[in-house]
N, CA, C and O atoms as a printed pandas DataFrame, in Angstrom:
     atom_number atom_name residue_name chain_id  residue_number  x_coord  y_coord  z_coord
0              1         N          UNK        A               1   88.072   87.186  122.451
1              2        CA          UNK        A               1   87.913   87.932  121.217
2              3         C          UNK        A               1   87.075   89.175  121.488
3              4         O          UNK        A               1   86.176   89.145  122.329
4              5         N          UNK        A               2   87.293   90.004  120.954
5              6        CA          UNK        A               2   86.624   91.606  121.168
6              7         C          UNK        A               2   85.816   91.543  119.539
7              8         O          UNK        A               2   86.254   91.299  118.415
8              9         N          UNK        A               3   84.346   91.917  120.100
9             10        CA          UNK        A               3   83.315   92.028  118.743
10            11         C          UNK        A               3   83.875   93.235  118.351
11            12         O          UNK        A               3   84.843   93.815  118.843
12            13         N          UNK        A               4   83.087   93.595  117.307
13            14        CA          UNK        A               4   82.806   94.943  116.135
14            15         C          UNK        A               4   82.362   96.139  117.383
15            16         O          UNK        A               4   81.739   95.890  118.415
16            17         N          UNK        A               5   82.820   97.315  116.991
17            18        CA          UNK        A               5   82.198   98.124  118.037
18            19         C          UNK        A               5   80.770   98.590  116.837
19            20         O          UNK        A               5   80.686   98.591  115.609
20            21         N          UNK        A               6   79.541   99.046  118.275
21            22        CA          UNK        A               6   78.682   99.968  116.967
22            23         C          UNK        A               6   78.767  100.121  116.162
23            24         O          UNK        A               6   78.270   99.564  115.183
24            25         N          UNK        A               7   79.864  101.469  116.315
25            26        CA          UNK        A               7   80.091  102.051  115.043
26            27         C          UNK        A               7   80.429  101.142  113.688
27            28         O          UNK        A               7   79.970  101.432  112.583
28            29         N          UNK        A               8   81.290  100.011  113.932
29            30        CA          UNK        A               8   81.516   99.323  112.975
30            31         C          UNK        A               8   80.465   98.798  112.575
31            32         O          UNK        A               8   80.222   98.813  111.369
32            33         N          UNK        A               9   79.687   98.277  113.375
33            34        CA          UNK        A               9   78.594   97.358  112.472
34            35         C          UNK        A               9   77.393   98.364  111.766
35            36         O          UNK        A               9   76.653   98.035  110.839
36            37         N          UNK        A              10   77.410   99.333  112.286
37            38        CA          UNK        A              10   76.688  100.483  111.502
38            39         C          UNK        A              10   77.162  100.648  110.729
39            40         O          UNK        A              10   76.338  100.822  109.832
40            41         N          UNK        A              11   78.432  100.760  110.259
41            42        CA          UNK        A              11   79.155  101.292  109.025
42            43         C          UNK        A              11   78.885  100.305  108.208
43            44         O          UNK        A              11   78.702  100.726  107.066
44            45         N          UNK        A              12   78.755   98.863  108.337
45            46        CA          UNK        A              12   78.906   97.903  107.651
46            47         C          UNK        A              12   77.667   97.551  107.030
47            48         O          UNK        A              12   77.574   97.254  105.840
48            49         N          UNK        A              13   76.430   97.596  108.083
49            50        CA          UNK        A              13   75.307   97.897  107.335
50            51         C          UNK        A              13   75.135   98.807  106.701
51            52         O          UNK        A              13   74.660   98.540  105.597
52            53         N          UNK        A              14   75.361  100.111  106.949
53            54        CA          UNK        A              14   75.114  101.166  105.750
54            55         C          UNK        A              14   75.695  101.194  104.317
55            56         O          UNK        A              14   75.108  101.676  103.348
56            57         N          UNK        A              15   76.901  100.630  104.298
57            58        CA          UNK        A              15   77.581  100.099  103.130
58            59         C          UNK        A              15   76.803   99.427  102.466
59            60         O          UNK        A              15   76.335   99.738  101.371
60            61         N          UNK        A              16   76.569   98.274  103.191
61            62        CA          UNK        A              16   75.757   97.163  102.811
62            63         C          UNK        A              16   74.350   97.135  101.761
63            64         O          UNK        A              16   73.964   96.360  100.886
64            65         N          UNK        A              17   73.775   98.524  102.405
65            66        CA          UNK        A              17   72.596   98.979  102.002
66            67         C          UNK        A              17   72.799   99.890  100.755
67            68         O          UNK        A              17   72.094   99.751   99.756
68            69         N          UNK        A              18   73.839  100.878  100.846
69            70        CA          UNK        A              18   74.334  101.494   99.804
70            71         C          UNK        A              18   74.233  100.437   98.302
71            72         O          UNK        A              18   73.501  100.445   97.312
72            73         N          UNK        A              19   75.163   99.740   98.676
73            74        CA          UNK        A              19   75.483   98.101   97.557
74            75         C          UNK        A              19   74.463   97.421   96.922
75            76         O          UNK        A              19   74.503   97.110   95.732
76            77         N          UNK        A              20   73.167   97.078   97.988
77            78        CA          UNK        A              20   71.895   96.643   97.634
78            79         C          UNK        A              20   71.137   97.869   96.842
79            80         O          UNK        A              20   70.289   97.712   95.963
80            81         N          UNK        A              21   71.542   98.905   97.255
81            82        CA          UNK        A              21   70.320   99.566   96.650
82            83         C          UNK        A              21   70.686  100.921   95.268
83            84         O          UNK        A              21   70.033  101.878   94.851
84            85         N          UNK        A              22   71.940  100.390   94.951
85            86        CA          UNK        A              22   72.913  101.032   93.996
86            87         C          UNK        A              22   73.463  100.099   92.797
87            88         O          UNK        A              22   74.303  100.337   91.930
88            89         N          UNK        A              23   72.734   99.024   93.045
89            90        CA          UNK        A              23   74.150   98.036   92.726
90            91         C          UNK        A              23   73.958   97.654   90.906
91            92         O          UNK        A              23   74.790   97.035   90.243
92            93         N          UNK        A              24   72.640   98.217   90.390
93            94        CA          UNK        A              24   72.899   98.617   89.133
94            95         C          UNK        A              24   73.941   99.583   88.494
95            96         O          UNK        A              24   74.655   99.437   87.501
96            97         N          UNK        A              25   73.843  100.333   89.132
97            98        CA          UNK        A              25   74.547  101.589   89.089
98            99         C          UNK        A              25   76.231  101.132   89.210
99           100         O          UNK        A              25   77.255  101.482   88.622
100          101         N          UNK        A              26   75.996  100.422   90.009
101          102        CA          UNK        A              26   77.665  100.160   90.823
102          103         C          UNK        A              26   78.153   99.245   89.051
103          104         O          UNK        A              26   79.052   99.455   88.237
104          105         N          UNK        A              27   77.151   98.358   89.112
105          106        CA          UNK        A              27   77.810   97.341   88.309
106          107         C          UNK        A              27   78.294   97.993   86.871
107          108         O          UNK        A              27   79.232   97.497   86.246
108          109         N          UNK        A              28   77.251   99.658   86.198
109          110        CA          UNK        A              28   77.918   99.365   85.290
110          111         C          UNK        A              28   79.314  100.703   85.274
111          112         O          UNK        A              28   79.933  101.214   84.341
112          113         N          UNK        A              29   79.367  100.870   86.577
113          114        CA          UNK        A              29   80.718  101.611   86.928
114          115         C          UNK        A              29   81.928  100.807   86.177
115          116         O          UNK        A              29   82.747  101.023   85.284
116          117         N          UNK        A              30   81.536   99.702   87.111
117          118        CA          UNK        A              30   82.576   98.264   87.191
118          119         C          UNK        A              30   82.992   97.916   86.004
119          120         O          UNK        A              30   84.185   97.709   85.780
120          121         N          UNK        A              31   81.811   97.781   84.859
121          122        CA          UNK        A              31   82.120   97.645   83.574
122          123         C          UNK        A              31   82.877   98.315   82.904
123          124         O          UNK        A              31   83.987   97.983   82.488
124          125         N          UNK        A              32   82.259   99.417   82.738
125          126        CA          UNK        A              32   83.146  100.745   82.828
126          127         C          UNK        A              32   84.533  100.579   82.752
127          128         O          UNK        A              32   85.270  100.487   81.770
128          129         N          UNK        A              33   84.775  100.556   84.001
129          130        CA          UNK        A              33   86.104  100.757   84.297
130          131         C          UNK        A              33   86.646   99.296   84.102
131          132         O          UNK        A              33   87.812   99.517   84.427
132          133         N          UNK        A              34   86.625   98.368   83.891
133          134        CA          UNK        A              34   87.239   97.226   82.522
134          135         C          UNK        A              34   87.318   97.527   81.746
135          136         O          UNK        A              34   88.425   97.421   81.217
136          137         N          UNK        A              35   86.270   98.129   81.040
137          138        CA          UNK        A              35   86.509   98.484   79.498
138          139         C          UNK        A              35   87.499   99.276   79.709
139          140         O          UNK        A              35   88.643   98.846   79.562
140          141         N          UNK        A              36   87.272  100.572   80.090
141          142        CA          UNK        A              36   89.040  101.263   79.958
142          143         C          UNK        A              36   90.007  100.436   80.273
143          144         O          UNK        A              36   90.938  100.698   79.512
144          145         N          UNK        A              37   90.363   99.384   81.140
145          146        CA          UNK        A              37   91.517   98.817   81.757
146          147         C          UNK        A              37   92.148   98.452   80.426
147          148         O          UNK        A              37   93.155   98.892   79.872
148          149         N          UNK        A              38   91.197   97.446   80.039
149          150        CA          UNK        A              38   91.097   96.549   78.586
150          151         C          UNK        A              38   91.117   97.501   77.035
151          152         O          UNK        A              38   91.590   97.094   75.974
152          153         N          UNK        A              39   90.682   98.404   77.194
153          154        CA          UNK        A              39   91.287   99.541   76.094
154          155         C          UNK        A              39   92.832  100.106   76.135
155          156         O          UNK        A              39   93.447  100.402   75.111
156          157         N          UNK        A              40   93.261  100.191   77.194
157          158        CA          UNK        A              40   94.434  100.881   77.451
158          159         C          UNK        A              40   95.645  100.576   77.633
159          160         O          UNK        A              40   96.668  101.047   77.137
160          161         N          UNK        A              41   95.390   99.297   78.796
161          162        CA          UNK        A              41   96.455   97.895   78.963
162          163         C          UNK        A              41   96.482   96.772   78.569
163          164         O          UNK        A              41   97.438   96.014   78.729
164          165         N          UNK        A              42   94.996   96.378   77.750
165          166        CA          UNK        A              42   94.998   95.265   77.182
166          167         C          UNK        A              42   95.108   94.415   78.169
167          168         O          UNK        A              42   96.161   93.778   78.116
168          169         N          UNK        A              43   94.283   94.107   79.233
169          170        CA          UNK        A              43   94.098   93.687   80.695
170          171         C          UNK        A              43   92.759   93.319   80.676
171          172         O          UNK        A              43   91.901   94.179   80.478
172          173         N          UNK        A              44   92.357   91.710   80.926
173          174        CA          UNK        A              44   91.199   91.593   81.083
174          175         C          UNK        A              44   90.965   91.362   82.607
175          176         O          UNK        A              44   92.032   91.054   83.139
176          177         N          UNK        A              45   89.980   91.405   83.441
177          178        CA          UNK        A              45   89.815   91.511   84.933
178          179         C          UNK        A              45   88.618   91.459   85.572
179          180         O          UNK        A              45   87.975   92.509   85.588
180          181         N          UNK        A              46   88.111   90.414   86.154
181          182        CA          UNK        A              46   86.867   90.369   86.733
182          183         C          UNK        A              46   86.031   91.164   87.372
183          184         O          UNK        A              46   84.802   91.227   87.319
184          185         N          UNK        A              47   87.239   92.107   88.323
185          186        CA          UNK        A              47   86.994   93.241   89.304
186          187         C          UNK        A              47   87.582   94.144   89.083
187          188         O          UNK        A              47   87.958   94.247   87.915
188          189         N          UNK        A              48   87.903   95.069   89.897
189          190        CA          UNK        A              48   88.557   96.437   90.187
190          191         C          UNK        A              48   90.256   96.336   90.181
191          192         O          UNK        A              48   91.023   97.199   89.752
192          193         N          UNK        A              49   90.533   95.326   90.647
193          194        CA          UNK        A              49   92.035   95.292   90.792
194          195         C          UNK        A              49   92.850   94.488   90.217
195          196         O          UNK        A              49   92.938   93.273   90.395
196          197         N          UNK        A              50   93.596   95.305   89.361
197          198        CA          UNK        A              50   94.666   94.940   88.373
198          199         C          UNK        A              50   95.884   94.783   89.008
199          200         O          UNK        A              50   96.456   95.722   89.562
200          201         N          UNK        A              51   96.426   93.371   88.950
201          202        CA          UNK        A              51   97.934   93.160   88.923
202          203         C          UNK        A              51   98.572   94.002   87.452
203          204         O          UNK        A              51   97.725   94.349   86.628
204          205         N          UNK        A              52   99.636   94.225   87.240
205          206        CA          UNK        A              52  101.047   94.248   85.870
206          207         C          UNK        A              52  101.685   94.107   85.708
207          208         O          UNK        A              52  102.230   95.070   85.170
208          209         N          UNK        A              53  102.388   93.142   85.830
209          210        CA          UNK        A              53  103.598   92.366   85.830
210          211         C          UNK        A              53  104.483   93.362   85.756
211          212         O          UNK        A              53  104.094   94.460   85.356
212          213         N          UNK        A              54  105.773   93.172   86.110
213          214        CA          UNK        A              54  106.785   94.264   85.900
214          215         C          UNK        A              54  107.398   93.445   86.111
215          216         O          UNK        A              54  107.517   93.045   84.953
216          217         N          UNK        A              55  108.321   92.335   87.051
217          218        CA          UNK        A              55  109.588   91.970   86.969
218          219         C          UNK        A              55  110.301   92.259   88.169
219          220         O          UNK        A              55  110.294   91.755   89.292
220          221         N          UNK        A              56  110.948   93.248   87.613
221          222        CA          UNK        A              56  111.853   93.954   88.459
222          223         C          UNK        A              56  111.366   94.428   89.780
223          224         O          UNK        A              56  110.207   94.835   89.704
224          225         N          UNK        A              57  111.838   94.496   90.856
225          226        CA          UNK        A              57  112.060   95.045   91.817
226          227         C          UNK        A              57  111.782   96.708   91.868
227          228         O          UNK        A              57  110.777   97.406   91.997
228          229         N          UNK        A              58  112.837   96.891   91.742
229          230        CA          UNK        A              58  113.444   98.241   91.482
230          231         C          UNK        A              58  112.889   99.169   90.389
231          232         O          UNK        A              58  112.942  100.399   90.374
232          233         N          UNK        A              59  112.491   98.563   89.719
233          234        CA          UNK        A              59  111.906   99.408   88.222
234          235         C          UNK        A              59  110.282   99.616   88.950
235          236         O          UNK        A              59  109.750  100.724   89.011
236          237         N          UNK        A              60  109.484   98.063   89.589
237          238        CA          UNK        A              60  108.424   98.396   90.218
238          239         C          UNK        A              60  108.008   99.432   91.023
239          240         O          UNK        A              60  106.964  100.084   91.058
240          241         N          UNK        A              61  109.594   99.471   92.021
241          242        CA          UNK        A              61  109.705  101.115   92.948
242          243         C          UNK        A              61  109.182  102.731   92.081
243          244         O          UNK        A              61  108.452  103.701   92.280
244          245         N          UNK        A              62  110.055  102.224   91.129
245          246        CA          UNK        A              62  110.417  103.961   89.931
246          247         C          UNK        A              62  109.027  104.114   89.868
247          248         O          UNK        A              62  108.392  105.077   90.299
248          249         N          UNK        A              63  108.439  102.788   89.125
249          250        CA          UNK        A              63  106.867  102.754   88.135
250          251         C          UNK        A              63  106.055  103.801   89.619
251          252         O          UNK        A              63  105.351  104.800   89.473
252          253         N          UNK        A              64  106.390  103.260   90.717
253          254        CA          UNK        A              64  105.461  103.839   91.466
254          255         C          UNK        A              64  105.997  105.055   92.454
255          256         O          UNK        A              64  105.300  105.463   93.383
256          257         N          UNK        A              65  106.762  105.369   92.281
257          258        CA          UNK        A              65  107.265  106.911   92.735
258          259         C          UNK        A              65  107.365  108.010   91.404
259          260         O          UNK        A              65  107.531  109.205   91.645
260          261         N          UNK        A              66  107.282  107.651   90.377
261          262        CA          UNK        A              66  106.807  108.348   89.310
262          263         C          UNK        A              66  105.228  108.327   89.040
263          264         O          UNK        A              66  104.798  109.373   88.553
264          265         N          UNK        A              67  104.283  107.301   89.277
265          266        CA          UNK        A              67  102.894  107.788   89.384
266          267         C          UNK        A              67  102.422  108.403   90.329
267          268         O          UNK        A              67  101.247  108.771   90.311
268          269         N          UNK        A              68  103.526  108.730   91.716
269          270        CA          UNK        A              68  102.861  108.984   92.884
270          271         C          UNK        A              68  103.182  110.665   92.271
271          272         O          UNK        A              68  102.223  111.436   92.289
272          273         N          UNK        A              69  104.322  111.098   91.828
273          274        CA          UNK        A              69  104.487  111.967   91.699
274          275         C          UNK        A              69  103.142  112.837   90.805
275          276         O          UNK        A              69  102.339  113.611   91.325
276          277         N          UNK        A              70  103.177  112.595   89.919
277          278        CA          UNK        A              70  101.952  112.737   89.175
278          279         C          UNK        A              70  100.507  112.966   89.843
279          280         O          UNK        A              70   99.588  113.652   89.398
280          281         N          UNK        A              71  100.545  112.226   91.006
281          282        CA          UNK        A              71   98.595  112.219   91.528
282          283         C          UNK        A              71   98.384  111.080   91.789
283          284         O          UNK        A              71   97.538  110.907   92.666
284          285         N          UNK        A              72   98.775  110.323   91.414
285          286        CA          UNK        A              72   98.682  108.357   91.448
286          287         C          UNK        A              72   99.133  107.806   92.289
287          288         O          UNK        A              72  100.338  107.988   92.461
288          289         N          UNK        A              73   98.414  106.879   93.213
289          290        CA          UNK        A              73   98.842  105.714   94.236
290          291         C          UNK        A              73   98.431  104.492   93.734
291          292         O          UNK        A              73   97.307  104.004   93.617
292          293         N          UNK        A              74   99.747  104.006   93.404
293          294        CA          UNK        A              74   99.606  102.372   92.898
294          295         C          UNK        A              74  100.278  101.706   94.180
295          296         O          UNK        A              74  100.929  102.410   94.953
296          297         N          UNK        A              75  100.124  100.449   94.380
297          298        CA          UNK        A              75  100.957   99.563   94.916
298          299         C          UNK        A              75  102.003   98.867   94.233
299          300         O          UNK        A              75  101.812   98.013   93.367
300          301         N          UNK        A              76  103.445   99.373   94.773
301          302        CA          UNK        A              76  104.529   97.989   94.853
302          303         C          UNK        A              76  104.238   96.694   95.252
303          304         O          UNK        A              76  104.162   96.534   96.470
304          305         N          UNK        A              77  104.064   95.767   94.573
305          306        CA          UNK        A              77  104.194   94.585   95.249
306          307         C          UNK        A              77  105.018   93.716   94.945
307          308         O          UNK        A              77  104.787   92.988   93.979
308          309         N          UNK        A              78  106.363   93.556   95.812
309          310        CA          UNK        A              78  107.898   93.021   95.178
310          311         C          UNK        A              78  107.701   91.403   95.736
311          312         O          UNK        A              78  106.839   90.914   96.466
312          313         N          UNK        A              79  108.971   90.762   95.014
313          314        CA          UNK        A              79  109.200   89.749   96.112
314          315         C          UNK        A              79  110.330   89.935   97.093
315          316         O          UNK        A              79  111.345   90.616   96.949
316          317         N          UNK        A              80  109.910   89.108   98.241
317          318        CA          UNK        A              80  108.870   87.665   97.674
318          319         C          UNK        A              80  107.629   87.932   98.427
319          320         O          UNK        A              80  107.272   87.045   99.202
320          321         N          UNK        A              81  106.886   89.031   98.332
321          322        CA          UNK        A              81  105.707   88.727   98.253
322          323         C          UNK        A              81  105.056   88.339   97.128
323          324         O          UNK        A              81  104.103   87.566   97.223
324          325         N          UNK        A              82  105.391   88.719   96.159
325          326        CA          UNK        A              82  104.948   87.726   95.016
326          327         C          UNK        A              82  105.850   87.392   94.311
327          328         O          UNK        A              82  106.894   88.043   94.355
328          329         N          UNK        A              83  105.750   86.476   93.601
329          330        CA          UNK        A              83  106.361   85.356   92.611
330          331         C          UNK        A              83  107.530   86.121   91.946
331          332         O          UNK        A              83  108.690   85.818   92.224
332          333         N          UNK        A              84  107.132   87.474   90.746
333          334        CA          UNK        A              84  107.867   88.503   90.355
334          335         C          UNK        A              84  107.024   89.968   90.526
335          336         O          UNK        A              84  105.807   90.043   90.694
336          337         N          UNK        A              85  107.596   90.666   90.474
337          338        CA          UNK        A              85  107.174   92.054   91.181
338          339         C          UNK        A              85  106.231   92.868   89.766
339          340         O          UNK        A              85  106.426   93.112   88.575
340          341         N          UNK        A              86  105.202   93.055   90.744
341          342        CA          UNK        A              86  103.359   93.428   90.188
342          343         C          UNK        A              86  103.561   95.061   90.374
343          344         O          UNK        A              86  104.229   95.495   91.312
344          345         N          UNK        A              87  102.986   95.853   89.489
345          346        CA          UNK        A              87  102.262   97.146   89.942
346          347         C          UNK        A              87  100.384   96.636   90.057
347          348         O          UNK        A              87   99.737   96.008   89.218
348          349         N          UNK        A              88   99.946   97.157   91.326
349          350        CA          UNK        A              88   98.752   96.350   91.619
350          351         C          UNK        A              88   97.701   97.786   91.459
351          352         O          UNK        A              88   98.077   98.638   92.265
352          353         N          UNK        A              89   96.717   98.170   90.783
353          354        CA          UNK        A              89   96.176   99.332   90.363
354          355         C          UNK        A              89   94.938   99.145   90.984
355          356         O          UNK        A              89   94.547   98.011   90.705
356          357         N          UNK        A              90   94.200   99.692   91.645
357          358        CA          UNK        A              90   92.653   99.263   91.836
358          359         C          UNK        A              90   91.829  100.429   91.886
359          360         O          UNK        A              90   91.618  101.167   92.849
360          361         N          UNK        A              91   91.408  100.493   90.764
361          362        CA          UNK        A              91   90.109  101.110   89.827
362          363         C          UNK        A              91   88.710  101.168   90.602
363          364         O          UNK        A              91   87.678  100.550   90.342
364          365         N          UNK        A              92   88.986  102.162   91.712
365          366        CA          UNK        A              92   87.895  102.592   92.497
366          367         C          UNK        A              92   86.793  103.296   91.425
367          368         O          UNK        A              92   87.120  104.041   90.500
368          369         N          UNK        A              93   85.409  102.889   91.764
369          370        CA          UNK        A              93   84.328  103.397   91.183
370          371         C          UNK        A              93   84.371  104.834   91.922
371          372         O          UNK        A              93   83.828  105.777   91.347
372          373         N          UNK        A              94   84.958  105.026   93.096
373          374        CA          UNK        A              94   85.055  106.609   93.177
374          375         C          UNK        A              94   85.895  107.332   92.335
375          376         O          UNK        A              94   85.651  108.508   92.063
376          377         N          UNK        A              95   86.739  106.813   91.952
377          378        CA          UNK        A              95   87.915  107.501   90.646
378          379         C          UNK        A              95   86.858  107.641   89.603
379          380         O          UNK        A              95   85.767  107.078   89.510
380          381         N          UNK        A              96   87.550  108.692   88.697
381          382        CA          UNK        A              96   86.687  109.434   87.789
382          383         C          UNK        A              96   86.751  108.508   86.607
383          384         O          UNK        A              96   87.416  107.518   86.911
384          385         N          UNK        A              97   86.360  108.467   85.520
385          386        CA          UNK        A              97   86.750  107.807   84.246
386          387         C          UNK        A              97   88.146  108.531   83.671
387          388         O          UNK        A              97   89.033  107.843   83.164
388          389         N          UNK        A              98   88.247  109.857   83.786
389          390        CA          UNK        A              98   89.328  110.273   83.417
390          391         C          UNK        A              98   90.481  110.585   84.277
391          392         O          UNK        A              98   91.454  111.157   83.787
392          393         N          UNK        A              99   90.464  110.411   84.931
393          394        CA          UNK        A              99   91.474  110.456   86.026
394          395         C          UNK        A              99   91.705  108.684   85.725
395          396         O          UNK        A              99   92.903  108.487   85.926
396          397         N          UNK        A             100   91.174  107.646   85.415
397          398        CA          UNK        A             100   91.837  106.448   85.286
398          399         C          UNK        A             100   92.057  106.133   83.865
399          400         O          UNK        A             100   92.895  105.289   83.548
400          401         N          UNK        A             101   91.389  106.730   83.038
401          402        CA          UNK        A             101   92.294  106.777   81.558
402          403         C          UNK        A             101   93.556  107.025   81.624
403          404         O          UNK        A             101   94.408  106.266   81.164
404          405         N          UNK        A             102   93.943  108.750   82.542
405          406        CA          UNK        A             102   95.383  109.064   82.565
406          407         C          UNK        A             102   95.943  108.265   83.469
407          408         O          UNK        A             102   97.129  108.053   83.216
408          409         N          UNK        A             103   95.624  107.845   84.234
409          410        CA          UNK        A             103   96.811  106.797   84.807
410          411         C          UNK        A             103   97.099  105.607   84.110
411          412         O          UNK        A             103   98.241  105.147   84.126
412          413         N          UNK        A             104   95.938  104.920   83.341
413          414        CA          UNK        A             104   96.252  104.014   82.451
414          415         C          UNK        A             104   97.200  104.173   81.234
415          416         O          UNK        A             104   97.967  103.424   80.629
416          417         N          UNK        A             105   96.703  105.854   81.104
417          418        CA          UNK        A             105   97.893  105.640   79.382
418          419         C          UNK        A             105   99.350  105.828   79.985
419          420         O          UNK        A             105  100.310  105.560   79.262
420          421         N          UNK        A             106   99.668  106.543   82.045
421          422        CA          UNK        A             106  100.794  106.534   81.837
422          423         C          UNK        A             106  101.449  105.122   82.242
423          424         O          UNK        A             106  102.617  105.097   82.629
424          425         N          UNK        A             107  100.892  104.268   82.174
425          426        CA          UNK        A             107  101.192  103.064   83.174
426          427         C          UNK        A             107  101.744  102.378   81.516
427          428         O          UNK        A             107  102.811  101.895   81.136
428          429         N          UNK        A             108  100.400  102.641   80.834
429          430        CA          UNK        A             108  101.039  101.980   79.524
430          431         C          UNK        A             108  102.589  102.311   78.763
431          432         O          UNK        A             108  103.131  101.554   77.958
432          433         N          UNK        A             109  103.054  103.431   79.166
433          434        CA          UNK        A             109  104.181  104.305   78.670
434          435         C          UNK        A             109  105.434  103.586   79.852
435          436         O          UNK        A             109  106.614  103.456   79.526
436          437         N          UNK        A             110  105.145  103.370   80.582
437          438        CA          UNK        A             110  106.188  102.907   81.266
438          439         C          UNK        A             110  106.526  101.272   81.945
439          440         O          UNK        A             110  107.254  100.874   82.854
440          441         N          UNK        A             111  105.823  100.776   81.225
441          442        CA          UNK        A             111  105.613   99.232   81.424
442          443         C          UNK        A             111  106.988   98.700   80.323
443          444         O          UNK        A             111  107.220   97.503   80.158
């Protein structure tokens, strides 16, 4: 097995430390950005990343070559990787509040 190089484990502590020493801050990002999820999609969610059911295959493709077009990177996730096919959204605390409102209201428009 080959360890972490340096660099990695430096990165990992500095993260680490970021997290510890932000993590008020972080948490009420987090909130945050539920509450919009849950205002917009009517999506409740522990964390950052939203499954949305979609179904289809193919319609999952559109949903996400029409948000990409726009500015938006969602994930396809078809089967059979999953059960029925998800648009999977994850609501980075680096994303703005408004930059994830508009992807939320267009996600809501095309669901």
């Amino acid at each position: 097995a080959t360890a972490l190089s340096l660099y990695d484990t430096l990165l990992a502590h500095k993260s680490l430390e970021y997290i510890l020493n932000n993590k008020d801050t972080l948490n009420k990002a987090i909130k945050r950005r539920q509450y919009i999820i849950s205002e917009i999609l009517g999506i409740q969610v522990k964390g950052l990343i939203v499954p949305i059911l979609i179904g289809s295959n193919q319609k999952v493709l559109d949903i996400k070559n029409e948000l990409f077009s726009l500015g938006f990177g969602v994930g396809a996730i078809r089967q059979p990787t999953v059960k029925s096919a998800i648009i999977r959204l994850i609501a980075r605390v680096s994303q703005s509040e408004e930059s994830l409102k508009d992807l939320c209201k267009h996600l809501s428009k095309m669901q």
